[in-house]
C-alpha positions as CSV (number, residue, x, y, z in Angstrom):
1,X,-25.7,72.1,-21.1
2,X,-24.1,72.0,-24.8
3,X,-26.1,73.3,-27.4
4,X,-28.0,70.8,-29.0
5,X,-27.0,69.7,-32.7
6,X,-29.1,67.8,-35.5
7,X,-26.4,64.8,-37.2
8,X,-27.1,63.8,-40.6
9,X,-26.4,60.4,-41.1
10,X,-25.4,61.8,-45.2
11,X,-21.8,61.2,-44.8
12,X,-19.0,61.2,-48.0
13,X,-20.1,58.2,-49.5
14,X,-23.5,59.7,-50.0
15,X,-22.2,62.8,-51.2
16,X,-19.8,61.0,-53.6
17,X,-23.1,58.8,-54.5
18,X,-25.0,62.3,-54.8
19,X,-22.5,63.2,-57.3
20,X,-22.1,60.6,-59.7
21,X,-25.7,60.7,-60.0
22,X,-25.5,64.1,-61.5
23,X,-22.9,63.0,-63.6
24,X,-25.3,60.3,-64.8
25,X,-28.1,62.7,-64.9
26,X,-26.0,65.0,-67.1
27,X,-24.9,61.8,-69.7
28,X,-28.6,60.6,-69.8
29,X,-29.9,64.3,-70.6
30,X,-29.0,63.7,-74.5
31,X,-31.7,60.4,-74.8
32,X,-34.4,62.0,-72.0
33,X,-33.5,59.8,-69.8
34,X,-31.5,57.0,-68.6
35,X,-33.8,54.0,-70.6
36,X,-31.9,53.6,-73.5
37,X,-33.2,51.8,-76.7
38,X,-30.2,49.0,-76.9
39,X,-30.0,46.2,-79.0
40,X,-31.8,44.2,-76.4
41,X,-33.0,45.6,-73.1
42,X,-33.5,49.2,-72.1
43,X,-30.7,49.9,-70.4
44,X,-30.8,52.0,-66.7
45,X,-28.9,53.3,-64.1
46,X,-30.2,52.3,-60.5
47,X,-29.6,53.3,-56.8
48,X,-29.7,51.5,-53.8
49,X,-32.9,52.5,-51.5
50,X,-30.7,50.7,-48.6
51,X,-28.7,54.1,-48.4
52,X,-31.3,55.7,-46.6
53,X,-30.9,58.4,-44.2
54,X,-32.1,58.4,-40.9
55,X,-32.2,61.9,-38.0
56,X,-30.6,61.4,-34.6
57,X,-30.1,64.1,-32.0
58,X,-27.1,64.5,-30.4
59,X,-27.6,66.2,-27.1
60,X,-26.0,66.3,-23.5
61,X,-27.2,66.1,-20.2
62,X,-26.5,66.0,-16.5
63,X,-27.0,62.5,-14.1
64,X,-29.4,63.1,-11.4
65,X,-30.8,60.6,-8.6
66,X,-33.8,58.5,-9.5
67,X,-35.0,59.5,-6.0
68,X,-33.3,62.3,-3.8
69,X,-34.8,63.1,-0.4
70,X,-34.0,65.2,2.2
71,X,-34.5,63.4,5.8
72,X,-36.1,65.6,8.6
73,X,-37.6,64.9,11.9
74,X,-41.0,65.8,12.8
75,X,-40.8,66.4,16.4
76,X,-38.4,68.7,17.9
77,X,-35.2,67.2,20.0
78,X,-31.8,66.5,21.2
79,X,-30.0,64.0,19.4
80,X,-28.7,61.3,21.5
81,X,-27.3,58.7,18.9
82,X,-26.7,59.1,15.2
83,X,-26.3,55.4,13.4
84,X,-25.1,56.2,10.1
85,X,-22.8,58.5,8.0
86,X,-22.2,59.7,4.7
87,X,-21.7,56.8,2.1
88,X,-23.7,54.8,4.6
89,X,-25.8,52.0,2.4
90,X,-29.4,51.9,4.0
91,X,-32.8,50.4,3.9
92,X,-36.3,51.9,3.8
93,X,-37.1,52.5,7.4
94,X,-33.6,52.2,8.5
95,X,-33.3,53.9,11.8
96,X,-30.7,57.3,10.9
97,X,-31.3,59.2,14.3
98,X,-32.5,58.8,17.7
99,X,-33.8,62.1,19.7
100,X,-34.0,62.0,23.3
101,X,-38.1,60.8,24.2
102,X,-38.3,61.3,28.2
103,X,-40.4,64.4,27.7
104,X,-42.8,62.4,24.9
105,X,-42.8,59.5,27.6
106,X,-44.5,61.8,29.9
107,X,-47.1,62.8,27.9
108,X,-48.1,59.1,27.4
109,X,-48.2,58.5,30.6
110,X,-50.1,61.5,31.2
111,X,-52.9,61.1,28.7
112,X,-52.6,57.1,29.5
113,X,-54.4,58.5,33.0
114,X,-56.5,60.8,31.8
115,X,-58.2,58.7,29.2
116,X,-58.7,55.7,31.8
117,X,-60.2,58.1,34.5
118,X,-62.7,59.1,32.1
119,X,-63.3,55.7,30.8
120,X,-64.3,54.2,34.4
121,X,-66.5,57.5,35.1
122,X,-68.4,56.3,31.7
123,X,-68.6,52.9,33.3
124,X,-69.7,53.9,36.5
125,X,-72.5,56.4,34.6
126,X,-73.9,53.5,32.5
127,X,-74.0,50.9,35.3
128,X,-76.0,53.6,37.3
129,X,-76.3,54.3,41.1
130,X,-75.5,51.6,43.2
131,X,-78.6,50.4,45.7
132,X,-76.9,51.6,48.8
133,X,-76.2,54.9,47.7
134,X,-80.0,54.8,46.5
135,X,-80.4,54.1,50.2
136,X,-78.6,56.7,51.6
137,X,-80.2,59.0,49.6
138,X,-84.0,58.2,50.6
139,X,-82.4,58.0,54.0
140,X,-81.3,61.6,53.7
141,X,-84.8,62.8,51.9
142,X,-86.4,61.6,54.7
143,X,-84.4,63.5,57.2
144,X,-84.7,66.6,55.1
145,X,-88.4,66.1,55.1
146,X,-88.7,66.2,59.2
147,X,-86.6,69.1,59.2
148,X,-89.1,70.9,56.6
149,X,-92.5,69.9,58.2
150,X,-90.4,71.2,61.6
151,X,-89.6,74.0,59.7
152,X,-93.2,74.8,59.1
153,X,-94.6,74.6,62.2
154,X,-92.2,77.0,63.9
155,X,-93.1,79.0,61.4
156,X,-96.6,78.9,62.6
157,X,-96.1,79.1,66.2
158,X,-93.5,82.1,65.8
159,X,-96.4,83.8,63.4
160,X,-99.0,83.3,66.7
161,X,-96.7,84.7,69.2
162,X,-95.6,87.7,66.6
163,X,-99.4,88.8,66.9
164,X,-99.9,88.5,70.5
165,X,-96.6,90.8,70.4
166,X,-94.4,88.4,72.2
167,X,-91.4,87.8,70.1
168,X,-90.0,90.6,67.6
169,X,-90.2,90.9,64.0
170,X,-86.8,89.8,63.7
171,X,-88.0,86.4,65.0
172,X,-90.3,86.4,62.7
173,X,-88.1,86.5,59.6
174,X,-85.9,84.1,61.1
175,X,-88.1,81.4,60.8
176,X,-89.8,82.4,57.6
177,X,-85.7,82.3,56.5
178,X,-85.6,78.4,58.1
179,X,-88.5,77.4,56.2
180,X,-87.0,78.4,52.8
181,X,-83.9,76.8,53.5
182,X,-85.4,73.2,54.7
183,X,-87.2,73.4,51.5
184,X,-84.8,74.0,49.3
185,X,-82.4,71.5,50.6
186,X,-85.5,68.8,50.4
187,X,-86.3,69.8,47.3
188,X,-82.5,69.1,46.4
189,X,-82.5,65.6,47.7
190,X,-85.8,64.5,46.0
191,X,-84.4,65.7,42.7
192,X,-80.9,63.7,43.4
193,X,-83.0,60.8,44.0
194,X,-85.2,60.7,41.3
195,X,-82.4,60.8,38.7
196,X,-80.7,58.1,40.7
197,X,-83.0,56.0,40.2
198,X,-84.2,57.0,36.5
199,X,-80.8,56.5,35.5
200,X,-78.6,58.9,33.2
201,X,-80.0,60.2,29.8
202,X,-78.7,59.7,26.5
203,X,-77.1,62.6,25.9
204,X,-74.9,61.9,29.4
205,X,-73.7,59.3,27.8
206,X,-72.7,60.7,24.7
207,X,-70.7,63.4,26.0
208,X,-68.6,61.1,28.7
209,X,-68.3,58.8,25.4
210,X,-66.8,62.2,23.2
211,X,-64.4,62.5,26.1
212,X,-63.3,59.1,26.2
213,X,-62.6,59.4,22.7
214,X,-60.9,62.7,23.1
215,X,-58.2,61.5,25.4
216,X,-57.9,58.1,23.4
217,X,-56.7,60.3,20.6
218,X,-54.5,62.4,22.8
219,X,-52.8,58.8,23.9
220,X,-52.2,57.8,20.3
221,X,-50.8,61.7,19.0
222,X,-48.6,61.3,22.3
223,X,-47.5,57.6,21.4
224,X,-47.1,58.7,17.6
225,X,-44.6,61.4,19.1
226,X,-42.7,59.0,20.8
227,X,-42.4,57.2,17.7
228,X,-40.9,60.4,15.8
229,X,-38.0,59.8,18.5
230,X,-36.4,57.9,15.8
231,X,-35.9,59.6,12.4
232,X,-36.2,56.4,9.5
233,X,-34.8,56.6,6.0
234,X,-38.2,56.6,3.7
235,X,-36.4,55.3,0.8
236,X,-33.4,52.8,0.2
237,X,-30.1,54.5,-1.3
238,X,-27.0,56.3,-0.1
239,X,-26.6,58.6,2.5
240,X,-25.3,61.3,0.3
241,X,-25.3,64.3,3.0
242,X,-25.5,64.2,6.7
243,X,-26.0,67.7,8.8
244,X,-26.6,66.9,12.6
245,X,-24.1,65.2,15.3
246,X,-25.1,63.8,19.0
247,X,-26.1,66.8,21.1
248,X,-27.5,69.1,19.0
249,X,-30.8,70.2,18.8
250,X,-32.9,68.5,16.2
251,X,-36.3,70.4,14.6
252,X,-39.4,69.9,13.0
253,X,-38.6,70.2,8.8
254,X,-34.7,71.2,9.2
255,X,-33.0,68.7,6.9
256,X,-30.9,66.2,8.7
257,X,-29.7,63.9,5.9
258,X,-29.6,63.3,2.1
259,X,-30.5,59.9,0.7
260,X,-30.3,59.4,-2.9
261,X,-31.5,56.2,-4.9
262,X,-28.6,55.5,-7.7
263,X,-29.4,51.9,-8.6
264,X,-31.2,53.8,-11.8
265,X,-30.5,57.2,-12.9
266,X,-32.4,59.9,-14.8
267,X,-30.3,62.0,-17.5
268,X,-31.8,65.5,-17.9
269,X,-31.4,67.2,-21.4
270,X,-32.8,70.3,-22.5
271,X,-34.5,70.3,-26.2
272,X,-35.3,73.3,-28.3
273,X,-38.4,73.9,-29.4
274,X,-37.6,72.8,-33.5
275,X,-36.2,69.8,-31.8
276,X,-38.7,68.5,-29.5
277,X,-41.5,67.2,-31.5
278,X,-38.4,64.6,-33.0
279,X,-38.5,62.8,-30.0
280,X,-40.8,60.2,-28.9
281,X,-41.8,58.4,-25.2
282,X,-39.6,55.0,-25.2
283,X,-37.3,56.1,-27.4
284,X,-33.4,54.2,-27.4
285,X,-30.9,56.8,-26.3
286,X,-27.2,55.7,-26.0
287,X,-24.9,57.8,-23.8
288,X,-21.4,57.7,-23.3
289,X,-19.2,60.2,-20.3
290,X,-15.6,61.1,-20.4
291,X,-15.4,60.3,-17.0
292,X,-15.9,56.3,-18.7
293,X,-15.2,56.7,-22.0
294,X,-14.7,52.7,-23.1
295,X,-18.7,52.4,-21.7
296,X,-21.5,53.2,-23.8
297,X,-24.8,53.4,-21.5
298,X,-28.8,53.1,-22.5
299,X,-31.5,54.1,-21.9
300,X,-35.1,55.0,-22.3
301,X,-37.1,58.5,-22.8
302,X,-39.6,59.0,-19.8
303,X,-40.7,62.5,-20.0
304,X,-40.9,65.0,-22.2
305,X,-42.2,67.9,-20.8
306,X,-45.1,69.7,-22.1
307,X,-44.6,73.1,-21.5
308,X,-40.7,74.8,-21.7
309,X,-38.4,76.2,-19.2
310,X,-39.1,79.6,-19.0
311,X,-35.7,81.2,-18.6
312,X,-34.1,79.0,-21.6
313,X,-36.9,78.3,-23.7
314,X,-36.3,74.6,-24.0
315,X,-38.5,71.6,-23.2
316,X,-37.0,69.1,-20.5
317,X,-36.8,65.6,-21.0
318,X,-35.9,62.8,-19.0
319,X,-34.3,59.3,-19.7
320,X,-34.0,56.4,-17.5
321,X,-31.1,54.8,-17.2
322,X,-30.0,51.5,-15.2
323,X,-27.1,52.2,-12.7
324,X,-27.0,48.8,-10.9
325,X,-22.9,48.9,-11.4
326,X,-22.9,52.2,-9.7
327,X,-20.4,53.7,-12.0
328,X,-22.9,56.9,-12.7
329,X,-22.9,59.9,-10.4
330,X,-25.0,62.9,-9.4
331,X,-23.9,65.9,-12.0
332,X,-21.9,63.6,-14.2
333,X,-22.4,65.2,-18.1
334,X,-23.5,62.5,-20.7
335,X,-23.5,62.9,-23.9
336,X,-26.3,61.1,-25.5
337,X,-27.6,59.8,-29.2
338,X,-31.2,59.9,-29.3
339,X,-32.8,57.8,-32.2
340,X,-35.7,60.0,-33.6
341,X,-39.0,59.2,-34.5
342,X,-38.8,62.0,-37.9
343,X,-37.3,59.7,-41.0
344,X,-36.7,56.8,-39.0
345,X,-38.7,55.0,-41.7
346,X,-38.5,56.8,-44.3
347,X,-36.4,56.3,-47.3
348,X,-34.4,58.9,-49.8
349,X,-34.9,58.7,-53.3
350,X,-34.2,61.1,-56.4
351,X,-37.3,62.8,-57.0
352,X,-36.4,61.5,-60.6
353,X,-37.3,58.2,-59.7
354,X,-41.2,58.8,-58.9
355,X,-43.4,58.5,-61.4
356,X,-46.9,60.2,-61.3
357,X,-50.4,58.3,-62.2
358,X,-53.5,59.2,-61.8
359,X,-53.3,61.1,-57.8
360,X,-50.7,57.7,-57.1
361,X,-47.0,57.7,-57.1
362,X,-44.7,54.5,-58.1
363,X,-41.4,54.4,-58.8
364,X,-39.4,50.9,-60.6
365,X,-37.5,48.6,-58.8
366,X,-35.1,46.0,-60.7
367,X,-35.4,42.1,-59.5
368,X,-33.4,39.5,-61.5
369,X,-32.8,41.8,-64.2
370,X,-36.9,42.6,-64.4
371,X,-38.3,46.5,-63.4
372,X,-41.2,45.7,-61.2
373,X,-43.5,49.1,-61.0
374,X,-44.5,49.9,-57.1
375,X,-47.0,51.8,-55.7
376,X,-45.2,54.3,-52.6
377,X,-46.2,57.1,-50.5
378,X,-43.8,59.6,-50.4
379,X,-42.8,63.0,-48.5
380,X,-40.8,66.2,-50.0
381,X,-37.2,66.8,-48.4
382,X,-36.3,69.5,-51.3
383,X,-35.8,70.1,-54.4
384,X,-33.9,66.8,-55.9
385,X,-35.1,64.2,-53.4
386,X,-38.2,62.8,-51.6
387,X,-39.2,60.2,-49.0
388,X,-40.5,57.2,-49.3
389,X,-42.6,56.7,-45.8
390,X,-44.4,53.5,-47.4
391,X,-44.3,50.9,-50.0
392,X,-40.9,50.4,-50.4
393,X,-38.1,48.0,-48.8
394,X,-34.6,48.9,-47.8
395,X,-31.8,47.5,-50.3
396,X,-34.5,47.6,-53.0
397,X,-32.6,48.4,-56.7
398,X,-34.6,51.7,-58.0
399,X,-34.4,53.1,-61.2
400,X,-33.3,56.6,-61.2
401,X,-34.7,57.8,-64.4
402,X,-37.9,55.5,-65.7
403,X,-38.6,57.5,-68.0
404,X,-42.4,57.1,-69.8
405,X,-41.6,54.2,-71.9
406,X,-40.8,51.7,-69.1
407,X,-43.7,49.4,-68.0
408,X,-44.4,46.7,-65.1
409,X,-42.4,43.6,-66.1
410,X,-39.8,45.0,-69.0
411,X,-37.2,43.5,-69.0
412,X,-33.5,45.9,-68.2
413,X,-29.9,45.8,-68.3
414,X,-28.3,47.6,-65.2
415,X,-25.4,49.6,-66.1
């Protein structure tokens, strides 16, 4: 980046006007000023407030994309087809690479089954148990029950015999082991029954529902996979880079393209600090390149950054420019004019010219040959001349040297 410069817009003729004013200066120094007593009119020298001087900033900068975004994939995979190639025009959501999806396919089909098994086990759970298997059920309890009450009274016939001493101890525990057993098993079947018919509880039903919603999400993160297969342009632009070929192995965050939006460009410039505050949001900047030197370019200020770069020291700022001719590149240099917002109003006068009254300042301009005395607001530049920021229009005739003697409505010869 060249070093930026401040351009005066004081060129020779100023200079040359600078001068003769001294000169005039010098001849009116013997009469205190230049209103001189004539036979008629005072007579007075004047200067145009139309030469006014104005700041501009010449700076240069570097073209850059209005958008520039690296293209990645999200899923891993081989590349089976690429569709475009560098300097290829696209579309937002353009299709730039297709991976191979049999794998992903699988894994919708997979959690396609899974989610449908568990939605027909929440079906069958809130319809509840059919009658017949109700049936089946009481036919079973009942069944159970016989074999317990049979249980029982072998129990009671084996304890009879273990006293008179005809079967063994061993016997004994046997059916005391039978009796447990019918029992539990009964007590088994009564339970099944009784939620059979009660139905399931609430909280059933919730988890079944959590699973079904489980696997419904596994389908969609499957499908969504599937749909990664194919790698889109987010933006429309150029295809500025491309970095992967059929075959090769495509992953998650590895760039595989560059598309760049050059239909509008930003111009970066770098401003010194001293410089910065000069420069205002919407400001008119005209740029020109050697690359195109017959074409002067415009644009508009967009940024300027708050805070510096910290390795130069200077403040970024950014200007839009249109590029719907596509003659602007990426890293082209422009050197710009950039119309400040210090002076831009403000007009140079000889600090001879102001008169003081009372806290106000006026000066005199001349109409028709008449010195009309007007009220202006006014900044220091240095020594020998001031601003005008208010009161006064450009191409006004002012009167160098009033002097004290000159009032509102006199009437003057301009020499």
């Amino acid at each position: 980046m060249k070093k930026i410069t401040m351009k005066k817009h004081q060129n020779i003729a100023m200079y040359a006007a600078v001068l003769s004013l001294s000169v005039l200066f010098a001849g009116c120094s013997a009469d205190n000023g230049t209103v001189g007593q004539a036979v008629g009119n005072p007579v007075v020298q004047v200067i145009k407030a139309g030469n006014l001087t104005g700041n501009q900033l010449m700076i240069s900068g570097k073209v850059t994309p209005n958008q520039e975004v690296q293209v990645v994939s999200k899923v891993a995979g081989r590349v089976s087809t690429v569709s475009v190639d560098e300097g290829s025009i696209v579309k937002a959501g353009d299709a730039l690479v297709k991976l191979e999806a049999d794998d992903y396919n699988q894994q919708v089909i997979q959690a396609r089954a899974a989610l449908a098994s568990a939605r027909a086990k929440l079906a069958d759970t809130k319809a509840g148990t059919r009658s017949e298997e109700i049936q089946r059920q009481k036919s079973g309890l009942e069944s159970s029950k016989a074999a317990y009450d049979n249980a029982q009274k072998t129990l009671e016939r084996t304890k009879s015999l273990f006293t008179s001493g005809a079967v063994s101890q061993t016997d004994l525990e046997k059916a005391q082991l039978a009796l447990e057993q019918a029992k539990s098993g009964y007590e088994q079947l009564q339970a099944q029954l009784q939620l059979s018919e009660n139905g399931p509880t609430g909280n059933t039903i919730q988890a079944l529902q959590a699973e079904v919603d489980r696997l419904n999400s596994s389908v969609q993160l499957a499908e969504i996979s599937v749909n990664n297969t194919t790698v889109k342009s987010p933006i429309a632009g150029i295809v500025a880079k491309r970095s992967i070929d059929p075959g090769e192995l495509a992953t998650p965050g590895a760039p595989l393209f560059t598309v760049v939006d050059m239909k509008t460009v930003q111009v970066q410039f770098s401003v010194n600090q001293d410089q910065i505050n000069l420069i205002q949001p919407g400001a008119t900047v005209e740029m020109k390149t050697n690359s195109i030197p017959d074409k002067t370019f415009k644009g508009t200020v967009i940024f300027i950054s708050p805070i510096s770069d910290a390795g130069t020291n200077t403040f970024p700022v950014k200007v839009k420019v249109d590029n719907a001719q596509g003659l602007l590149r990426s890293g082209m240099i422009m050197d710009a004019t950039i119309g400040t917002s210090a002076n831009a109003t403000r007009i140079e006068v000889p600090t001879s010219s102001l008169v003081k009254d009372s806290d106000k300042t006026y000066l005199y301009t001349v109409t028709d040959g008449v010195a009309h005395r007007v009220e202006v607001k006014t900044e220091d530049k240095d020594a020998n001349w001031s601003y005008v920021t208010n009161g006064l229009d450009q191409a006004s005739q002012v009167i160098v040297n009033p002097g004290s003697q000159l009032k509102d409505g006199d009437k003057v010869t301009v020499k």
